[in-house]
N, C-alpha and C positions, 0 to 999 in steps of 0.2 A: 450464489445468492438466491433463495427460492421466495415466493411469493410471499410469503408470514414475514420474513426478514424486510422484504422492501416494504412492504403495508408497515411496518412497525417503526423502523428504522432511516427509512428511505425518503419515502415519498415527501414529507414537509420540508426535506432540502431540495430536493427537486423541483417542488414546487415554487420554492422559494427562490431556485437558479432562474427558474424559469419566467417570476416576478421582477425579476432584475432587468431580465432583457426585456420584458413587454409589460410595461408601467400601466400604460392605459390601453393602446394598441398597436397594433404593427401594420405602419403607413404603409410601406412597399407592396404588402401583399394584399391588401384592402384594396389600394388603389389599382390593382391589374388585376383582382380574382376577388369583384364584390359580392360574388353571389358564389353557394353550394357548388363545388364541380371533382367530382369521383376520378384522384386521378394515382400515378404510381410512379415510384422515385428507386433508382439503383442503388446497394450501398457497396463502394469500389475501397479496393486496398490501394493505396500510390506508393508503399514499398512495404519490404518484406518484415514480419514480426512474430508475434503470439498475441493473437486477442484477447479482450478481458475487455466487461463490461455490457455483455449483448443486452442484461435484462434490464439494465440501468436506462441503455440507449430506447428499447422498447416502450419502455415507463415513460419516458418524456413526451411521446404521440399517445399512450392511454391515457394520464391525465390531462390530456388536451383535449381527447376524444374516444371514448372505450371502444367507438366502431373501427379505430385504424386496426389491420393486420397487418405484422411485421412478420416477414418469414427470412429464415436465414441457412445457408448452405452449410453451416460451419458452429460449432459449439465455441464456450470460453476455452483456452487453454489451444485450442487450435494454431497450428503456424499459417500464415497465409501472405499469398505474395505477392508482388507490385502488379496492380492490373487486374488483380483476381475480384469475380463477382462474389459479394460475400451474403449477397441479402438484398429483400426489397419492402419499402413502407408501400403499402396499398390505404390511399382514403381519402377524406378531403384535404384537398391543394392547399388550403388555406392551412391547414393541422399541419402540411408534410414542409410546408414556409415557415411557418412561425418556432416548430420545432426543431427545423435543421441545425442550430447552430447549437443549442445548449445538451442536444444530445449527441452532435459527434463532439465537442467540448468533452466531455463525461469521456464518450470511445475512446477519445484519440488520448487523452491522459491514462486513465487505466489501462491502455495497450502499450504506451511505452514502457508506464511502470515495469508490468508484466513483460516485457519484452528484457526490457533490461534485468529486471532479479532474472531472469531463466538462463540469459549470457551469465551471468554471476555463480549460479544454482550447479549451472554444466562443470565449471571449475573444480567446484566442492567434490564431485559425485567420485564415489568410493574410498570417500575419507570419514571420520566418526565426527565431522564438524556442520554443524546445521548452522544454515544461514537466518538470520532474525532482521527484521525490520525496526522502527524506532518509532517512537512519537512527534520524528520530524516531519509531519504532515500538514498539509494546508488546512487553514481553521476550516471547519463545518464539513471537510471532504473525508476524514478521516477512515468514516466506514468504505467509504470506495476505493481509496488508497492501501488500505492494509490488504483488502479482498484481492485488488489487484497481485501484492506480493503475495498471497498463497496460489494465485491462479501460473503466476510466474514461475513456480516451487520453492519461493521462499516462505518462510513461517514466522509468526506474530510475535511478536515481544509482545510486554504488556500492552491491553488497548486504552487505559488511560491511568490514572494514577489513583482511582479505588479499585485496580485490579490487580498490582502488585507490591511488594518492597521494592523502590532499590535507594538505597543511601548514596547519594553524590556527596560530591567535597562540599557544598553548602550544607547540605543535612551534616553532615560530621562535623564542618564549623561550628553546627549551631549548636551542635549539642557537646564540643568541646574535642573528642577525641574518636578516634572508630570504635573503641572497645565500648565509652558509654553509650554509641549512636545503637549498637547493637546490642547492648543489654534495656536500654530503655524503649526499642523497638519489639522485644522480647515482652517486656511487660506489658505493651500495650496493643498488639498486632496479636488476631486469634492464630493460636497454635498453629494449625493448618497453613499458615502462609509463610513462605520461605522469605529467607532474607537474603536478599542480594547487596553487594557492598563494591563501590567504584576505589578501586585504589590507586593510585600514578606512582608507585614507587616498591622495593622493596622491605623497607619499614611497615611504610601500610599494608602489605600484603602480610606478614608476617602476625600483625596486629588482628588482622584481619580472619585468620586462622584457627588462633589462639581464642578470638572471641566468641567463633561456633558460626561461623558466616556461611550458607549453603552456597551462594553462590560467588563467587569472586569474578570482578570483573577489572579487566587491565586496560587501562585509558591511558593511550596515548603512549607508549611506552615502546624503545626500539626493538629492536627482536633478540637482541642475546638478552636484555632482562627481561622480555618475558620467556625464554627459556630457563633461564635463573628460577622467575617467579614460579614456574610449572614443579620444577623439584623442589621449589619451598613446599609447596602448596600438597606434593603428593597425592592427591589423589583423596586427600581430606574436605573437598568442596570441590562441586561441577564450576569448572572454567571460561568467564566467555574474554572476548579481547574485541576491544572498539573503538576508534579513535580513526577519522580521514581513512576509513574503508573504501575503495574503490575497484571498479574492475582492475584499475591497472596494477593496483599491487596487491590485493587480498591472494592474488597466487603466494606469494611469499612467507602466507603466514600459514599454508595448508600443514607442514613438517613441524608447528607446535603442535597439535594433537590437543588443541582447545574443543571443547563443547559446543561451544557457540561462537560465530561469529556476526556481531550485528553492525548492520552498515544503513547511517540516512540517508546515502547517498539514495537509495532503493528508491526512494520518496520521492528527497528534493531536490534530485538531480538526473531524475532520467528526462529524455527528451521525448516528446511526443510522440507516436504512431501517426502515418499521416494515413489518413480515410478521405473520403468524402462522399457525398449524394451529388449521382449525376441521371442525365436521362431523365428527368423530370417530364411525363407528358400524361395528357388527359386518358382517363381510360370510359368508353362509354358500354 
């Protein structure tokens, strides 16, 4: 995530994280540190991961104060282990107080993310199947969450819904059958955008085929039909399979030889990295 991305993208969420926790002011720290005092805080690992987030964590103390320097031992994508020093905020005490908590908030989510797709990612590795992420992300966090899974080595589905097709069983509803969802997304989707189609069964795949669908996606479905669905499907449209992905069983679906496999777990269900700031003391 380089500086243009966070200036563009970034910073009015953060800001606005940061509006949530400190309404008007932040009592605690007013009250023991009412005046300027130049001081330096550790940032510690309290167990093992993959980071993701540093410049997100940084940005929370520059827009508090452009004079903090935040230096770190260790880039994104780094593994790092329980007890390990990873970095330190250098500047005013009052900035390294007020900002503690909504930027390891930010670290500590984006590292588990990452932590977790990379366990997922290791799985995958030396099969033709890419791991993809979802739009099951927390409202407003989205860009941080997705960045996360590519720092993790997973890769991005669509980032929201003017950035790709994909027809679910409600769009098919509405529009009656798969065959019209994808002739009437044909007329109105420019050329250039693929179309993707949710099927849950072998009818719909079949339908689904027939209608010119580039990508076929299998929801939910046990694993001999979607073997079934693989040699309907031939080799006539790239493959993904999604439905209750998780570590524990996405090994099982490495020997169909899908394309894609996207899991929300990645999202909204990894658990935190634990970090913290310790060693808080005045520096003169």
């Amino acid at each position: 995530m380089n500086s243009i991305t966070m200036k563009m993208n970034a910073d009015n969420l953060i800001l606005s994280a940061l509006k949530e926790d400190i309404t008007s002011e932040d009592v605690s720290t007013n009250a023991v540190m009412p005046d300027y005092c130049e001081g330096e805080v550790d940032l510690i690992a309290k167990e093992d991961g993959i980071i993701a987030g540093l410049p997100v964590f940084s940005r929370v103390f520059e827009l508090l104060d452009d004079r903090t320097v935040i230096s770190f031992s260790i880039k994104d994508g780094d593994h790092v282990s329980n007890g390990q020093k990873i970095g330190f905020i250098h500047g005013d005490i009052r900035v390294l107080l007020s900002g503690e908590r909504t930027a390891l908030n930010y670290l500590q989510r984006m590292s588990g993310i990452a932590t977790y797709t990379h366990s997922i990612a290791e799985m995958l590795k030396g099969s033709k199947t890419t791991l993809l992420d979802t739009r099951k992300t927390t409202p407003n966090n989205r860009i941080f969450e997705k960045y996360a899974v590519t720092v993790g080595g997973g890769h991005n589905h669509r980032y929201n819904l003017s950035d790709g097709v994909l027809l679910k069983d409600n769009h098919i509803g509405a529009a009656g059958n798969v065959t019209k969802a994808v002739q009437m997304t044909r007329s109105y989707a420019p050329f250039v955008r693929k179309i993707e189609v949710e099927v849950e069964n072998l009818n719909m795949v079949k339908e689904a085929v027939d209608a010119g669908a580039d990508i076929i996606m299998l929801d939910n479905m046990d694993h001999d039909t979607m073997k079934e669905a693989m040699k309907l499907i031939d080799g006539r449209a790239e493959v993904e399979c999604s439905g209750n992905v998780t570590k524990e069983n996405i090994a099982k679906l490495i020997d169909l030889g899908v394309d894609y496999i996207s899991s929300g777990a990645l999202t909204h269900s990894a658990p935190i990295l634990d970090l913290s700031m310790k060693n808080l003391h005045p520096v003169k």
